[in-house]
N, C-alpha and C positions, 0 to 999 in steps of 0.2 A: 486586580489579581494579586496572591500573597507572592509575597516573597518567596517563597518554598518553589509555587507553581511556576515564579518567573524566570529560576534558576533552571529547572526541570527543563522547561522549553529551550532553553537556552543550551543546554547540556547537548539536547534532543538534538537540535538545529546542527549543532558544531560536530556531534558524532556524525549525520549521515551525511553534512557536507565536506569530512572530512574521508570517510570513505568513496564519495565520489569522485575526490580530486587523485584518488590512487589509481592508476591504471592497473591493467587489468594483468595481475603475477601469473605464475605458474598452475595456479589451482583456483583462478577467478577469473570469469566471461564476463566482456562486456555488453550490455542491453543496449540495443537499439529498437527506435522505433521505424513501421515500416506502412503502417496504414490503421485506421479502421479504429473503432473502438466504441459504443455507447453504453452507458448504463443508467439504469431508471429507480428509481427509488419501489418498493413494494408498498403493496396497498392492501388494507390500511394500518398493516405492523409487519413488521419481522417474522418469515417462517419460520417454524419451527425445527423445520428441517435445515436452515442456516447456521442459527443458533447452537442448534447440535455439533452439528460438524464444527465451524470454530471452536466449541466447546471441547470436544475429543480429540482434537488437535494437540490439547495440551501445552500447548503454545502458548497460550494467553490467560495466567495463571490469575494475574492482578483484573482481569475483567472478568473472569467466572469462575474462580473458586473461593468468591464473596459473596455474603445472602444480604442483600438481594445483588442479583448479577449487577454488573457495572454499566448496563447499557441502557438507551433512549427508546428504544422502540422501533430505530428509522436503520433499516437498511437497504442498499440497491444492488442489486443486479443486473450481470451486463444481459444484454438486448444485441449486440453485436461485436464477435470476438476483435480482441486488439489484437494484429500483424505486427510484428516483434521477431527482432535475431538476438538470442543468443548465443553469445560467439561467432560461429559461423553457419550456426542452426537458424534457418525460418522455422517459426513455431506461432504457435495460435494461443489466444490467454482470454481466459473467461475469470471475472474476477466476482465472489460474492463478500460482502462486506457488513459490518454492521458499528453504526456509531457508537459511542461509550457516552455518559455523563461528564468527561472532562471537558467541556466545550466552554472554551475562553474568549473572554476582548481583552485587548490589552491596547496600548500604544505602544509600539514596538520601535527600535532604536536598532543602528544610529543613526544620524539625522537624515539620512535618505529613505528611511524606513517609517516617517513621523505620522505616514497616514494611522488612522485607528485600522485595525485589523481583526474580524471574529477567524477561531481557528476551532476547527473540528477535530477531534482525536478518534481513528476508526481503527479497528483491527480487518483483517482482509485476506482472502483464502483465494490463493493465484493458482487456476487449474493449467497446467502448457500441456499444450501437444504437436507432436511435430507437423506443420502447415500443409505438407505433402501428404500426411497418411494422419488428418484429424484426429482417426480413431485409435492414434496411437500414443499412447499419454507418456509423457517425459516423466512427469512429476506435479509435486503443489510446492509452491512457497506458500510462507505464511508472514504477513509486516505489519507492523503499530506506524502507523500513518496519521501524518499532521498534516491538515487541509488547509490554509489561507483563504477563508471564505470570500475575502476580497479581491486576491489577486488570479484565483485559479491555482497557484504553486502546493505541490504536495509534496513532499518528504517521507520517506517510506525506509523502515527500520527492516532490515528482512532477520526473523526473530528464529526461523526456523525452514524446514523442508521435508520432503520426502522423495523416494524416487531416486531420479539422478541428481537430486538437491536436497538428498538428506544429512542436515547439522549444516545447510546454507548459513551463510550472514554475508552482511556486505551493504547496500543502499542503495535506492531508487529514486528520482527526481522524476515529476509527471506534470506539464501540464494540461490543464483542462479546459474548456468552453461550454455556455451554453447551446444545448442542441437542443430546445424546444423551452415548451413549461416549464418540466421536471427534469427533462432529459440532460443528462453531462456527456459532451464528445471529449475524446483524449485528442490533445493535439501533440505531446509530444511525451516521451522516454528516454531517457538515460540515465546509466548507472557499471555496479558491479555485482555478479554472484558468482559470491568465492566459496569452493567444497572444502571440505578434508585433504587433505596429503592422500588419503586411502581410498578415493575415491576414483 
């Protein structure tokens, strides 16, 4: 991996573990998780109708407003919503996603970190609704997400929102398990979403 890319991750890594060790101010909730979660990869490409939305989002400017788009082909959808509080909201999260082209190994440092590692770079479109009235939508986040294909660990940038999480940022930490072939169970969340002062 160049120099450039290893900086990037690096940068990546230390921004959303630096917003995780912030508790949670004035104007930022903290994620917990609370059950539940699978997602499946689509077969045998990316909807179209995924694509899109990421796309119109506007959010993810460096993966689709480049020709040819910045993605793999490979996205998943969840199969069974994650159970999550927000603050002191149960809320429900269905997530669709789609991988990018930046997909790295590296050997990663320091020295307890020595195993080789492949990492995935996904952008991700988080639907909430409140757990008690599903049909009742909170909002979307939107996060550039670094996978650890080794370890399960993901990092998750929240780049944007709508909703009652519009002009979100803040950071995600998830990990994950195999649930089948294909299938990814979550086993675990936490983090921070911080709004505006005017929200």
């Amino acid at each position: 991996m160049n120099n450039k890319k290893t900086l990037a991750l690096a940068l990546l890594s230390s921004m959303a573990l630096s917003s995780l060790a912030q508790a949670a101010g004035p104007n930022c909730l903290n994620v917990g998780y609370a059950g539940g979660g699978i997602i499946s990869p689509t077969q045998p490409a990316c909807p179209a109708a995924v694509l899109k939305s990421l796309s119109n989002s506007n959010q993810f400017p460096d993966i689709f407003a480049v020709t040819p788009a910045k993605t793999l082909g490979i996205c998943y959808l969840s199969q069974a919503p994650i159970q999550a509080t927000i603050g002191i909201t149960p809320v429900l999260v269905t997530t669709s996603s789609a991988w990018t082209n930046d997909y790295l190994t590296f050997v990663a440092v320091p020295d307890d970190l020595t195993e080789p590692a492949e990492l995935a770079t996904v952008v991700t479109e988080w639907v909430i609704s409140e757990a008690q009235h599903p049909h009742k939508a909170l909002g979307n986040l939107y996060t550039h997400d670094t996978i650890n294909l080794t370890t399960g660990v993901e990092l998750d940038l929240i780049v944007g929102g709508t909703g009652r999480y519009d002009g979100a940022h803040g950071a995600l930490q998830l990990q994950s398990y195999p649930a089948g072939p294909t299938d990814i169970g979550i086993a675990s969340i936490n983090g921070a979403i911080c709004v505006p002062s005017d929200h």
